[in-house]
N, CA and C of each residue as an Amber inpcrd file, in Angstrom:
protein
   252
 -15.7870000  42.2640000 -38.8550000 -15.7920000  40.8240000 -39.0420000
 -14.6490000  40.1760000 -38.2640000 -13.2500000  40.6480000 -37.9630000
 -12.4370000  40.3780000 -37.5260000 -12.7560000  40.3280000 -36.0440000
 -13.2250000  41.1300000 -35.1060000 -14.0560000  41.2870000 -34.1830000
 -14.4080000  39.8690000 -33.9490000 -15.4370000  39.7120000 -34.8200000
 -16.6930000  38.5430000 -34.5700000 -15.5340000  37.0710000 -34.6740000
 -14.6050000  37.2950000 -35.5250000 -13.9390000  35.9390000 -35.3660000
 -12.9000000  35.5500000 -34.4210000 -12.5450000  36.8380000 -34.0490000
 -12.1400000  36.4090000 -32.3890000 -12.4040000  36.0310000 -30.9280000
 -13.7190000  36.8040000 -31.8120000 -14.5750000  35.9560000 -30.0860000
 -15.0060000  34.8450000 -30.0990000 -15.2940000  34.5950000 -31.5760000
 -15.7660000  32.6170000 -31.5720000 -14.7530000  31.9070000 -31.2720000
 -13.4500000  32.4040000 -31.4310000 -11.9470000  31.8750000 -31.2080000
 -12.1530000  31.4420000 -29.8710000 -12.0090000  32.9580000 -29.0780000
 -12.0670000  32.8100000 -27.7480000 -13.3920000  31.8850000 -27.2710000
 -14.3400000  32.0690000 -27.2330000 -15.4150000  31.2790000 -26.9740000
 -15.0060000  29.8420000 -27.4440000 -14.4950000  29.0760000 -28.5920000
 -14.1280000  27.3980000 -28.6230000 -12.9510000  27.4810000 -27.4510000
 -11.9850000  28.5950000 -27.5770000 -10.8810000  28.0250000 -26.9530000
 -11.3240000  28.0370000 -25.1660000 -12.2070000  28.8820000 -24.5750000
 -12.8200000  28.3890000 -23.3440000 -13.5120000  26.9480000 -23.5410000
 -14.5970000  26.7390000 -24.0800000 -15.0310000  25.4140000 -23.9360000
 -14.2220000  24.5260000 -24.2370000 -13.0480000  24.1240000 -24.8680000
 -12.2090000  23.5410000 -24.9900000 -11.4670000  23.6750000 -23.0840000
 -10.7030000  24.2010000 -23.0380000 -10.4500000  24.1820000 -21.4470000
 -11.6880000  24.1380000 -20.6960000 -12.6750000  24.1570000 -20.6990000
 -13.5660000  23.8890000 -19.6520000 -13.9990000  22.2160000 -19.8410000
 -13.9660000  21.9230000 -21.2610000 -13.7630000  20.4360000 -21.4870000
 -12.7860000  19.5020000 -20.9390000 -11.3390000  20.5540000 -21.2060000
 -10.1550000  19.9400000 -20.6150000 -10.0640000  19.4940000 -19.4620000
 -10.7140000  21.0030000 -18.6100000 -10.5550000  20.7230000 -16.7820000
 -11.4770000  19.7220000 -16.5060000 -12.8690000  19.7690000 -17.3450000
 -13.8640000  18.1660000 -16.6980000 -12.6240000  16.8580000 -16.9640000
 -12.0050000  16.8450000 -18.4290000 -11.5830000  15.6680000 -18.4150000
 -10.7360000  15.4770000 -17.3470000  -9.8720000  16.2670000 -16.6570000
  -8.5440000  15.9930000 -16.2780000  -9.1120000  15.9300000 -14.5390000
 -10.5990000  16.8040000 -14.0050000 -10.7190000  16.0940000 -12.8230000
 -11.8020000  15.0360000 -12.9380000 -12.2020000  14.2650000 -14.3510000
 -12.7390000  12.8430000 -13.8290000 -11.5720000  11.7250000 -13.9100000
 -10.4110000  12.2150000 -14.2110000  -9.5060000  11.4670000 -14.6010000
  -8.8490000  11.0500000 -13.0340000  -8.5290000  12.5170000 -12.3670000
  -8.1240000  12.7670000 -11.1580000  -9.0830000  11.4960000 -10.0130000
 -10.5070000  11.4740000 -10.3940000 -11.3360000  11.4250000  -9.7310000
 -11.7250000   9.7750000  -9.8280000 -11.2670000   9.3910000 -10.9170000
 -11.3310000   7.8280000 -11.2580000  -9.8660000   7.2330000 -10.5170000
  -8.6430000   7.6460000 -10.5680000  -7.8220000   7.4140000 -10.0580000
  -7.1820000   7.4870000  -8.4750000  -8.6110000   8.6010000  -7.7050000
  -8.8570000   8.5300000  -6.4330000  -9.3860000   6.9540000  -6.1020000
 -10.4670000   6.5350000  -7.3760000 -11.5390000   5.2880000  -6.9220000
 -10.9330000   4.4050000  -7.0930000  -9.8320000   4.2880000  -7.8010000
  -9.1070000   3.3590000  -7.9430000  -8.1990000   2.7000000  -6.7470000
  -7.9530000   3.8260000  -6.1840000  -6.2630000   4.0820000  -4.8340000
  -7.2550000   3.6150000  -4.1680000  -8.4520000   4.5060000  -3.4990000
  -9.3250000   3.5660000  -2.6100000  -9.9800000   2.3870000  -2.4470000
 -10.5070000   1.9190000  -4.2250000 -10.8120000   0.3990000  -3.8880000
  -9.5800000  -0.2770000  -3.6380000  -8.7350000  -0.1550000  -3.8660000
  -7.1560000  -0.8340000  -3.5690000  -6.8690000  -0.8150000  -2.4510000
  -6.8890000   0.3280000  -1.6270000  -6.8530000   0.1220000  -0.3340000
  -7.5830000  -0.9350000   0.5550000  -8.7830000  -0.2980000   0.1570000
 -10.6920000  -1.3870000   0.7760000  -9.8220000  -2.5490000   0.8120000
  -9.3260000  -3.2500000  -0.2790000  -9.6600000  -4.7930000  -0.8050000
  -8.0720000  -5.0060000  -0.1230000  -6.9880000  -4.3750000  -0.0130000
  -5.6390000  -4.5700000   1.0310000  -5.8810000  -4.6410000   2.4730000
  -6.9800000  -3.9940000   2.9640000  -7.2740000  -3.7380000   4.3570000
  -7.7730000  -4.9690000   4.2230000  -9.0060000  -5.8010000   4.1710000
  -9.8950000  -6.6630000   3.6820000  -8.9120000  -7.7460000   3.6910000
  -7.8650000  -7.8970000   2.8760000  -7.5120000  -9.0660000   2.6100000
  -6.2410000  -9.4200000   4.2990000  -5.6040000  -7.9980000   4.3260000
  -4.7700000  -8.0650000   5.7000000  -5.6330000  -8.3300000   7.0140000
  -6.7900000  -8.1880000   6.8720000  -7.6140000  -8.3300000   8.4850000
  -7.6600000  -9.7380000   8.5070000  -8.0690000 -10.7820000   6.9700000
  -8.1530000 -12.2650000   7.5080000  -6.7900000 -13.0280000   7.7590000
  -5.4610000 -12.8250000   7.6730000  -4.6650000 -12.9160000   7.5180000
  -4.0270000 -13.0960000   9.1270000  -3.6150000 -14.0040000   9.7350000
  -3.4090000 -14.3010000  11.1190000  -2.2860000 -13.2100000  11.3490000
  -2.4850000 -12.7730000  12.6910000  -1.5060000 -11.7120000  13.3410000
  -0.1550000 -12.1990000  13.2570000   0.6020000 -11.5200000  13.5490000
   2.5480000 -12.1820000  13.7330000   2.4750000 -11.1570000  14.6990000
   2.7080000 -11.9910000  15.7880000   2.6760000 -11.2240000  17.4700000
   4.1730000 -11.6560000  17.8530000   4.3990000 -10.8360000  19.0240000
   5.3410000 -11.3670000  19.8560000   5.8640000 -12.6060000  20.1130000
   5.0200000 -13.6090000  19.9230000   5.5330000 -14.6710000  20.6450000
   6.3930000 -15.6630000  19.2000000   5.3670000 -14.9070000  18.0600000
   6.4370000 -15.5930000  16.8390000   7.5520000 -15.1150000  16.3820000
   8.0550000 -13.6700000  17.0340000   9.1070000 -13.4080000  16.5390000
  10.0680000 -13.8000000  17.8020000   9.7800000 -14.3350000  19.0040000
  10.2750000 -15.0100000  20.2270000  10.8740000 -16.2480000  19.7680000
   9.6460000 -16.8480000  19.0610000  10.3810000 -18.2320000  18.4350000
  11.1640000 -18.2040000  17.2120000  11.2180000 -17.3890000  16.6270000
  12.2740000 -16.9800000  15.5230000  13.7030000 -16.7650000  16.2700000
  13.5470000 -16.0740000  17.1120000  14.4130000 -15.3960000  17.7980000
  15.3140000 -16.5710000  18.0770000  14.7080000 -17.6710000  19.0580000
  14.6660000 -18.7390000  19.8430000  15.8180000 -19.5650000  18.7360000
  14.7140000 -19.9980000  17.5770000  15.3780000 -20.7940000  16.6600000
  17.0430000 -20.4770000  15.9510000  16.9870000 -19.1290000  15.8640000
  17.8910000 -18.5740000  14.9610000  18.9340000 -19.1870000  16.6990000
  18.9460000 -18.4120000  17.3250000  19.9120000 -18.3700000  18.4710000
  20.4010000 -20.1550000  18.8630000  19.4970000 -20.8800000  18.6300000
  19.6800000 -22.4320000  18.7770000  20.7130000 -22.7870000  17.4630000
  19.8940000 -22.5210000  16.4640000  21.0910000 -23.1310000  15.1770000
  22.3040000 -22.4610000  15.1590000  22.6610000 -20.8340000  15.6910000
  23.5710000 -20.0820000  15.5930000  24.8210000 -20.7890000  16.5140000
  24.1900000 -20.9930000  18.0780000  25.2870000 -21.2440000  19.0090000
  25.3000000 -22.4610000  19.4470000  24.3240000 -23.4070000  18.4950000
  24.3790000 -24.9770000  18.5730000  23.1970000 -25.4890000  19.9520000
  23.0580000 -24.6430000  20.3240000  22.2400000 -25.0190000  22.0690000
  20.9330000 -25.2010000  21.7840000  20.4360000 -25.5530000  22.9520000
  19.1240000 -26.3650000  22.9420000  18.2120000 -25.0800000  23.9930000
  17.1560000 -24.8350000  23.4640000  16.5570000 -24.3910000  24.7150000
  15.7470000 -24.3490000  25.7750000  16.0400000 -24.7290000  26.7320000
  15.2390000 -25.5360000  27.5850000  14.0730000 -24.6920000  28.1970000
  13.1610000 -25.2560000  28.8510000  11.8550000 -24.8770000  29.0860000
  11.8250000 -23.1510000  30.0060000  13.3900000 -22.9980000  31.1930000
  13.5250000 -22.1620000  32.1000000  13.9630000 -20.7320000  31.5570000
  14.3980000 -21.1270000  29.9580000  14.7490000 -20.1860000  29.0520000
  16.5680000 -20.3060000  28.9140000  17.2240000 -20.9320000  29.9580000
  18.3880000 -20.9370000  29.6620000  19.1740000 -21.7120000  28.0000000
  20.3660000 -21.9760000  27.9140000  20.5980000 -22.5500000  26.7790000
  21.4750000 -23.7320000  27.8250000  21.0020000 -24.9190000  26.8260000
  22.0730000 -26.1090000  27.4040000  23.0260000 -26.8390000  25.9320000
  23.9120000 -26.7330000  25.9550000  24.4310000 -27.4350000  24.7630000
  23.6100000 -28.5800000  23.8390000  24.0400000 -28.7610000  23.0560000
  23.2460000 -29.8410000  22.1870000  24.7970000 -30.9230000  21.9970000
  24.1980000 -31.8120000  22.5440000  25.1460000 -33.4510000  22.5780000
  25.3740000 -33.8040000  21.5130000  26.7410000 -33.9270000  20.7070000
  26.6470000 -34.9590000  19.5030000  26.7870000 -36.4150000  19.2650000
């Protein structure tokens, strides 16, 4: 009898871990679908989103360097003072 009640032991305590491992890779497996719709809908939302190219960090550049050293910048690219 002792026999017989160890193997039903063993037998719940496998289906129990074979229960476990389904839960723990749909868990795995919901939290893949998750990272990826997150991604989808970040890609998605960054594609309508206007570029920041070169020429706006030129005029950043531009601006910062005008308020920094007071100058104006004229069309040839040089700096000419700013008149008070």
């Amino acid at each position: 009898m002792f026999k017989n009640d160890n193997y039903y032991y063993r037998l719940e305590n496998s289906e129990q871990k074979i229960q476990r491992k389904r839960l723990h890779s749909s868990k795995k497996f919901d939290i893949m679908n998750t990272i990826n719709k997150f991604l989808e809908e970040l890609v998605d939302y960054l594609s309508h989103l206007p570029p920041v190219g070169i020429s706006y960090l030129t005029l950043n550049e531009y601006r910062n360097r005008q308020a920094l050293f007071e100058t104006k910048i004229n069309k040839i690219g040089g700096d000419t003072p700013i008149s008070l």
